[in-house]
N, C-alpha and C positions, 0 to 999 in steps of 0.2 A: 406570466410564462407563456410564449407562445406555442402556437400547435404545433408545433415542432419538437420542441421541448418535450413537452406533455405527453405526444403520442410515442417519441422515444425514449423517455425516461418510461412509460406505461409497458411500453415492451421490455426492455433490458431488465425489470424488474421481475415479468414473468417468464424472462429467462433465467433468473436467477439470484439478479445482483440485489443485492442489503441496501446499498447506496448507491447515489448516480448526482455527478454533478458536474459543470456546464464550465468552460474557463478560455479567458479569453489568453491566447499565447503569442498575440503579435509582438511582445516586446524582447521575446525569444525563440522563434521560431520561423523563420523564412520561409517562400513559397505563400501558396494561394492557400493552402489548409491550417489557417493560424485558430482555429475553434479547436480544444482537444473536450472529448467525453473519458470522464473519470466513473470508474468503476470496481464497488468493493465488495467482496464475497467475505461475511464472518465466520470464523473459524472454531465448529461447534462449542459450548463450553467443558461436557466433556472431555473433548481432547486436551486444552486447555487447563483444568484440573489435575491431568492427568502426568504434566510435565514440568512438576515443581521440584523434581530432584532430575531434570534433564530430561532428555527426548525420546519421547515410544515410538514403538510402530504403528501406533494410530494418529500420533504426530505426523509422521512422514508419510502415510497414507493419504492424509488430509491434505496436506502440503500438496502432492501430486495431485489427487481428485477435484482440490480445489482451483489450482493450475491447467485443470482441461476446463475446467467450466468456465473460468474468464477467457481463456480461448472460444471457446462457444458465445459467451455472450458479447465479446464485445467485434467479432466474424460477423454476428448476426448483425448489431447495431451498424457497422461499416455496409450489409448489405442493405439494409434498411435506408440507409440514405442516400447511396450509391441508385438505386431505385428511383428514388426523388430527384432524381436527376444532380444531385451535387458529388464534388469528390472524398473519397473517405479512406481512411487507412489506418487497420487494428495493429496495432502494436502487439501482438500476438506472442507467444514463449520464443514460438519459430523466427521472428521477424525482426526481435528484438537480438541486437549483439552488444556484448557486457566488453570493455576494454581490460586491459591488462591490470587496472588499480579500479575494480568492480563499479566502472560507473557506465551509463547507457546514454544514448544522443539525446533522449527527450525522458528524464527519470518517471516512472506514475506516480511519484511523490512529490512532485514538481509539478502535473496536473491535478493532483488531488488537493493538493493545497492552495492553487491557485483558482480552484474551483470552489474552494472554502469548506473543504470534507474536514479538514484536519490542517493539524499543524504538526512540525516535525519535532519530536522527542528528544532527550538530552542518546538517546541511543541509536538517532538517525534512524526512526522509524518513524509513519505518521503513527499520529495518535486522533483518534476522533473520538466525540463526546459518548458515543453512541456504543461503541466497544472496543476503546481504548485502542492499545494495537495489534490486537486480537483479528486482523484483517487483512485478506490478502489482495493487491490492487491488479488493477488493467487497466487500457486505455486506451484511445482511439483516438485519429486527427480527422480533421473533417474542413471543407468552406462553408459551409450548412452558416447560415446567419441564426447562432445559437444567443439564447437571453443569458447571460454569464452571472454567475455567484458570485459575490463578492471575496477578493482573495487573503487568505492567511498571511502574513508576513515576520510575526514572529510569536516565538511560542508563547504557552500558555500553563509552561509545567510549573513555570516558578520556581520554590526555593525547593521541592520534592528530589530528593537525592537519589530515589528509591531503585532505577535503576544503576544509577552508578553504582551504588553498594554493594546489587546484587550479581553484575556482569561476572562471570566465572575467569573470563577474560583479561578483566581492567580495560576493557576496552572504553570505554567512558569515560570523559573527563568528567562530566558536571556543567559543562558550561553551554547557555542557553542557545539556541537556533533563531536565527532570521533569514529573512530571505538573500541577505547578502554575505552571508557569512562560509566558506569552503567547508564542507564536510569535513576533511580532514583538522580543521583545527577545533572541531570539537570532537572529535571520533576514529578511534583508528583500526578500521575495517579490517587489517591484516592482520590485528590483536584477535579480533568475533571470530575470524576464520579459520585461524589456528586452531586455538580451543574449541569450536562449535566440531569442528571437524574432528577434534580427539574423542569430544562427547558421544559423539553419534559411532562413532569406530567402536568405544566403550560400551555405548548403551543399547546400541539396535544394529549393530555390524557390518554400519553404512558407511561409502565415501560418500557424504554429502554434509556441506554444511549446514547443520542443522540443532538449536540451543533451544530458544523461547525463553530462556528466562525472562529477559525483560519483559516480553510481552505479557509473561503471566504474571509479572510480579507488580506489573504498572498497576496504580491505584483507579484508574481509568478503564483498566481491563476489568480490576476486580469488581467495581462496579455494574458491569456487563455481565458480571459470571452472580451475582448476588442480586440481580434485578429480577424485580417478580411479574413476570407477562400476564396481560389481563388475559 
């Protein structure tokens, strides 16, 4: 890992982040900033535990708080390089614009897997080993000559059905993620958004959309929620 790496993975980390990984995006991303920094905030277990029959107020607390703080940390990391004299640019809440069929120019699940954080779930979330997809992403583009992770390209859930069964939605087919495969033909986002957004009207008297089951229900997460810290 060069000093580069090192001294910015060291910082982003006492800013905040869980996770920090390196990914090379020339084979999708035009311009001179083809290095993006991946970065994941976990989402207490607590809260987590706490949303197995739909979503609290300490759910969407989280959600929010954790949403400033990848604002913050991955601001800081853009200025942290930007300093180094190279070009840098945080994909920030503000910065980032969602299209009409919720998708964004440069996804963080698209640097997070290509950074080799995770792979993407039968429910279009990443999942990583570390807590499952219990996790909220950020990212950053940069020219910084970063050392790059080796990247995900297809998933790793196997024959686990567990979200599909449990989506309130049916939004989940079941069928596995690769790197070349359209979102929509395993996943149909307008199904989660519906129902997520009933759930939350129902459960905490929110417009936003907002579920978690799969996340809490992933065997990946529960591992995370049932792991014992030394």
């Amino acid at each position: 890992m060069s000093y580069i790496n090192e001294d910015l993975k060291k910082m982003l980390v006492e800013h905040g982040a869980d996770l920090v990984g390196f990914a090379d995006l020339k084979s999708i991303v035009q311009g001179d900033m083809t290095f993006g920094v991946s970065v994941a905030v976990a989402v207490p277990r607590e809260v987590i535990l706490g949303i197995q029959n739909g979503p609290t107020m300490d759910y969407y607390d989280a959600y929010h708080r954790i949403n400033k703080l990848l604002d913050h940390i991955v601001t800081a990391g853009a200025e942290y390089l930007t300093a180094k004299g190279y070009q840098a640019f945080a994909q920030t809440t503000d910065a980032v614009v969602e299209s009409d069929d919720y998708r964004t120019a440069l996804p963080h699940k698209t640097v997070a897997t290509r950074a080799g954080l995770g792979w993407i779930g039968k429910c279009a979330l990443l999942v990583t080993k570390e807590y499952g997809s219990a996790v909220r992403l950020s990212s950053l583009i940069t020219n910084a000559p970063l050392d790059c992770g080796v990247p995900i390209t297809e998933s790793r859930c196997g024959n686990c059905m567990v979200c599909t069964e449990a989506c309130p939605g049916k939004a989940v087919s079941g069928k596995l993620w690769n790197a070349e495969i359209d979102r929509d033909n395993f996943f149909q986002p307008l199904q989660c958004r519906k129902k997520a957004r009933e759930l939350a009207a129902e459960r905490i008297h929110k417009e936003i959309t907002l579920c978690g089951k799969c996340i809490e229900s992933c065997p990946y997460t529960q591992r995370y929620l049932n792991r014992v810290e030394n």
